[in-house]
C-alpha distance (Angstrom), angle and dihedral (degrees) to the residues before:
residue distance angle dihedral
X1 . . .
X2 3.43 . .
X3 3.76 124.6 .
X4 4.03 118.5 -127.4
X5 3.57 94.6 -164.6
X6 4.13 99.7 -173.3
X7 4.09 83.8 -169.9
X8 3.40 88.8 60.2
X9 3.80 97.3 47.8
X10 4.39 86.3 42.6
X11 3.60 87.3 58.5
X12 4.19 91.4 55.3
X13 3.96 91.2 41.6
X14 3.63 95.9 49.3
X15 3.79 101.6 54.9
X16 3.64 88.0 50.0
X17 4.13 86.8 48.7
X18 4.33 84.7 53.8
X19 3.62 94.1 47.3
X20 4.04 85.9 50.5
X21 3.85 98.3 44.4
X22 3.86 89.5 47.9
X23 3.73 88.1 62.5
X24 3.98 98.4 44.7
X25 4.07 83.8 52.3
X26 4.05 93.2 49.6
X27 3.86 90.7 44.2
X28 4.07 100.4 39.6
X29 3.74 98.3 29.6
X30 3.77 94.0 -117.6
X31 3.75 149.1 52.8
X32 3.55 125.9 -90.9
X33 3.40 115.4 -110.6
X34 4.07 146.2 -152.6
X35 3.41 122.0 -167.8
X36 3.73 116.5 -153.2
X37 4.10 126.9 -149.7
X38 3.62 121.1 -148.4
X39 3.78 120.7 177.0
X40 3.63 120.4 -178.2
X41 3.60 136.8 4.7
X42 4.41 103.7 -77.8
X43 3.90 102.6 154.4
X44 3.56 96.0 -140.0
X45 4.15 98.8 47.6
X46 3.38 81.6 52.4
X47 4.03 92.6 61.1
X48 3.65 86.6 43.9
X49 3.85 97.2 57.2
X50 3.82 96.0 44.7
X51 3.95 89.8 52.3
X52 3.90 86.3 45.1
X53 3.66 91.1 56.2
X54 3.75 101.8 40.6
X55 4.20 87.1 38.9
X56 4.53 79.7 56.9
X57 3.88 84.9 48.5
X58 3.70 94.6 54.1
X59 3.95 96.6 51.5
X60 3.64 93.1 38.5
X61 4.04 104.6 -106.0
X62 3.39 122.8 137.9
X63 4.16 121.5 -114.9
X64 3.39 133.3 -162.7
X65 4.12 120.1 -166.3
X66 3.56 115.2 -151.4
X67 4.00 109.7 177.9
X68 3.21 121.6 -172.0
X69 3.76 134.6 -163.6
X70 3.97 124.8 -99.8
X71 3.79 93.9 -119.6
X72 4.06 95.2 51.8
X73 3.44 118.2 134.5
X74 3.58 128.8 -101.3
X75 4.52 87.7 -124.7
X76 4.16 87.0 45.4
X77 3.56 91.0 58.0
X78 3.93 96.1 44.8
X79 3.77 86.3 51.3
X80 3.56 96.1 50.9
X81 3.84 80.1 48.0
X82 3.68 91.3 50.5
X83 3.90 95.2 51.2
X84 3.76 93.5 46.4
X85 4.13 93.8 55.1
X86 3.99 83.9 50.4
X87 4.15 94.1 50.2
X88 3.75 102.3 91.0
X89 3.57 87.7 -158.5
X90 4.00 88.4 68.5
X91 3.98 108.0 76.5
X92 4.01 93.4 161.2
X93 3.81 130.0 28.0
X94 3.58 134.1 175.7
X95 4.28 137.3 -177.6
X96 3.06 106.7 -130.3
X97 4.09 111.2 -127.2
X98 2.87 155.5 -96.8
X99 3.92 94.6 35.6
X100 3.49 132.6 -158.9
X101 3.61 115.8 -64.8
X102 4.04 88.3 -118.5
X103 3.54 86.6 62.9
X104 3.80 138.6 90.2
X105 3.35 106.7 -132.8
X106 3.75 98.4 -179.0
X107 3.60 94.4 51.8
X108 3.78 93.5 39.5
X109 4.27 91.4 57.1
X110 3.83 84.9 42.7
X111 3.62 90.2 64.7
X112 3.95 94.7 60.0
X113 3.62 107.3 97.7
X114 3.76 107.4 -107.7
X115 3.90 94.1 -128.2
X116 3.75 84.9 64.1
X117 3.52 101.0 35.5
X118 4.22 97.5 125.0
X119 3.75 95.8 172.0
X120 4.47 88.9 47.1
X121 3.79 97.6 -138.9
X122 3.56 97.8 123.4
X123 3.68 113.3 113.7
X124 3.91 90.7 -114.2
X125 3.10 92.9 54.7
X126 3.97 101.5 37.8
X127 4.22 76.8 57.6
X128 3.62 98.8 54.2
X129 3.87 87.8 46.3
X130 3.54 87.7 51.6
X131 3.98 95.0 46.4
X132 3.57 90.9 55.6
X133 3.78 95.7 -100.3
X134 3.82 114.5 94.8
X135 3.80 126.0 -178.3
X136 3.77 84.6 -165.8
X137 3.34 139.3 -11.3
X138 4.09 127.4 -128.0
X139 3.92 101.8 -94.2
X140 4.24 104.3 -117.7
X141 3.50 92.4 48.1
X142 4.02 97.1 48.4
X143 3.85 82.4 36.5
X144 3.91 86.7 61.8
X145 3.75 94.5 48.1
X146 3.70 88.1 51.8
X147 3.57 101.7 57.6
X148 4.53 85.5 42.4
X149 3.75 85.3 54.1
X150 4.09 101.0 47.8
X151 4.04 90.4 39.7
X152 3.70 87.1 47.6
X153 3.75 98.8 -132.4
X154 4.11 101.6 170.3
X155 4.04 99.9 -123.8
X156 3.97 98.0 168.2
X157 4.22 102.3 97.0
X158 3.80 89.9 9.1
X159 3.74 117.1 125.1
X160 3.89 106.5 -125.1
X161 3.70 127.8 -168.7
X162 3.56 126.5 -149.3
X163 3.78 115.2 -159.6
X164 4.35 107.9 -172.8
X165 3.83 122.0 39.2
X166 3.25 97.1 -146.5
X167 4.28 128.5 152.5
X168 3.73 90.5 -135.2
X169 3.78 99.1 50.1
X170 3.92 122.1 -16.6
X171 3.89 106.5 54.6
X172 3.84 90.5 41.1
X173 3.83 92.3 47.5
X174 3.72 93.4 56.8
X175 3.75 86.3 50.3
X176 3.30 94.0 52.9
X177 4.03 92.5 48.5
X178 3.87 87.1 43.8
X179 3.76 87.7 59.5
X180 3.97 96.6 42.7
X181 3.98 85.4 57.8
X182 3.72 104.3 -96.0
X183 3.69 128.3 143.6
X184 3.97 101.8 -128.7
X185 3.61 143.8 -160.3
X186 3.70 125.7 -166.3
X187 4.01 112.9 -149.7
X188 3.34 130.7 -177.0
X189 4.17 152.9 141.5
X190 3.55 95.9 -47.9
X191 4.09 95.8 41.6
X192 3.69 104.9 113.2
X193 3.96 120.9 -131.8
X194 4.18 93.9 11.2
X195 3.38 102.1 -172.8
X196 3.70 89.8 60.5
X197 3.75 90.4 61.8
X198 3.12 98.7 41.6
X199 3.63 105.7 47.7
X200 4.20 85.9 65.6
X201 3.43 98.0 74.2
X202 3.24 126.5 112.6
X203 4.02 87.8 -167.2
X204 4.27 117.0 21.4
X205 3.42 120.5 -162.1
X206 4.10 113.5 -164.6
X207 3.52 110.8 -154.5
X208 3.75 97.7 153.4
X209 3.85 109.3 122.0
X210 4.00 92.0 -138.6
X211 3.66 121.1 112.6
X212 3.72 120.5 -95.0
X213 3.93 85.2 -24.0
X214 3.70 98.5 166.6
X215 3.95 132.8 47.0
X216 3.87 137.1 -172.1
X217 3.73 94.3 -83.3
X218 4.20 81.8 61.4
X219 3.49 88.5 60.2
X220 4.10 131.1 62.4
X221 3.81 120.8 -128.2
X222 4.10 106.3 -86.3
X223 3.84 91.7 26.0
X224 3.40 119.2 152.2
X225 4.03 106.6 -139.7
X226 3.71 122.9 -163.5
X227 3.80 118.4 -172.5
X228 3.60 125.8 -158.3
X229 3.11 102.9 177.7
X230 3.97 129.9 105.3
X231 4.02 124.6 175.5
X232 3.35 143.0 158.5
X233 3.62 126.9 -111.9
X234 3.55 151.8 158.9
X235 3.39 91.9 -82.0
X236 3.81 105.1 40.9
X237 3.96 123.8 -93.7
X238 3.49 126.7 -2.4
X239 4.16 139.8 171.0
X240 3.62 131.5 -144.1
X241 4.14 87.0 -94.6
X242 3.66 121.7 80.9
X243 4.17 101.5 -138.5
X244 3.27 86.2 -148.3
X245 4.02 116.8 124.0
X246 3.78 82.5 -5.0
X247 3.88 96.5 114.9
X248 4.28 103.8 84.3
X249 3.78 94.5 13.6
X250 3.58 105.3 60.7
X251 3.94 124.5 52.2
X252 3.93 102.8 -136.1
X253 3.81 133.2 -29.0
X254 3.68 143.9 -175.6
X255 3.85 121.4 -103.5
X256 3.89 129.4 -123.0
X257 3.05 109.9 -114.6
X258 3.74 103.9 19.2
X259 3.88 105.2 36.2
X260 3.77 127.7 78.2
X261 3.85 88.7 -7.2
X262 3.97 105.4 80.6
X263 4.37 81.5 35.5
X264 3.72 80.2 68.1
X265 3.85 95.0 63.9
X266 3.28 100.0 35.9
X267 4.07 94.2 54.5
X268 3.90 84.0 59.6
X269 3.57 97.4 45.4
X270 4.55 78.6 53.6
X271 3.40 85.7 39.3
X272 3.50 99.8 61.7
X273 3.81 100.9 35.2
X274 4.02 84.7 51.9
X275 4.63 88.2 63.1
X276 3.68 89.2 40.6
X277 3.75 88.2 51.9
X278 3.97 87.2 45.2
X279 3.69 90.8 49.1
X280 3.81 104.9 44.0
């Protein structure tokens, strides 16, 4: 079984990323930047902005933290929103999520200009996606087709499965396959008999958000499995793919942690060099 190791593939992507963002800042006279919104106090977002800002360090963009208490306003955070798609200093900005449950997260995302959208989950630019014409692409699901691309796994012709129907990742993945030439299949809670469905694809991604959901007898022999899932558990990290039985049945597959996960940072770090680029 081959190893997709996503860290691996980060590592590649990012140097070419530096080499990029040093010539926007010698042309333009600055670094691109992406400003990050955290409001509230979840653990794990947390982790995720801090290796955000320090992965921006590294490649040589500019960040800018603004936290925000758990109790804010739904109109304080739409006019922090509203001063960061003014600053022309800002080229990419993201919310942070999940929010608070007080919060409106759809309308919240929708007020990020789509020119500076970094994480692509605005309705414009969910459309363009959709139309065949993205400005960006949501990060997991362009992370994904990364790591397919440098491993070389043929997707054009290949029948892909989908498992989650998510905004954030599972709907835009199978767009993304769609447009790469697969024939795709979207599964998901309410798909009877899973197993079924997925054990026809040639390529599976998991998406699910459930624990070690799926196991080698979800999978057919020469499979390639992608997992995007990452929790926390008792016993440390785990993916929504039990490993189990795995080796000799399955044709490659990404790790947890180490696969899709560090893909996800790196697509915004693209992400956001890609609008500056567009901007000027």
């Amino acid at each position: 079984m081959q190893l997709l190791s996503g860290k691996a593939v980060s590592e590649v992507r990012r140097c070419e990323i530096q080499k990029r963002a040093a010539i926007f800042a010698k042309k333009q006279g600055r670094k691109a930047g992406l400003a990050v919104v955290l409001v509230g106090d979840d653990p794990a977002s947390h982790v995720y902005v801090k290796n955000k800002i320090k992965a921006c360090e590294e490649v040589g963009l500019a960040s800018f933290h603004h936290p925000l208490p758990g109790n804010s306003t739904e109109s304080a955070v739409l006019r922090l929103l509203e001063r960061l798609n003014e600053d022309p200093g800002v080229d990419g900005l993201l919310v942070q999520l999940p929010l608070p449950r007080h919060l409106d997260s759809k309308k919240i995302i929708n007020h990020i200009r789509a020119d500076k959208d970094a994480d692509g989950l605005t309705i414009e630019n969910m459309g363009l996606l959709f139309a065949g014409q993205p400005r960006v692409s949501p990060c997991t699901p362009s992370g994904v087709m990364e790591i397919l691309r440098h491993y070389k796994i043929k997707v054009a012709g290949q029948h892909c499965v989908v498992v989650g129907r998510s905004q954030i990742v599972g709907r835009p993945m199978a767009q993304l396959l769609l447009s790469a030439d697969a024939t795709v299949t979207v599964a998901h809670s309410k798909t009877p008999d899973l197993s079924s469905v997925t054990r026809m694809g040639d390529i599976v991604v998991v998406a699910a958000g459930k624990p070690r959901f799926l196991g080698v007898s979800d999978f057919k022999k020469g499979a390639v499995v992608v997992d995007v899932g990452i929790h926390r558990t008792d016993e440390g990290l785990c993916g929504d793919v039990r490993w189990d039985g795995l080796e000799g049945h399955v044709r490659a597959a990404t790790p947890v942690p180490g696969g899709v996960g560090p893909m996800t940072i790196t697509q915004l770090l693209e992400n956001t060099l890609i609008l500056a680029e567009n901007r000027g």
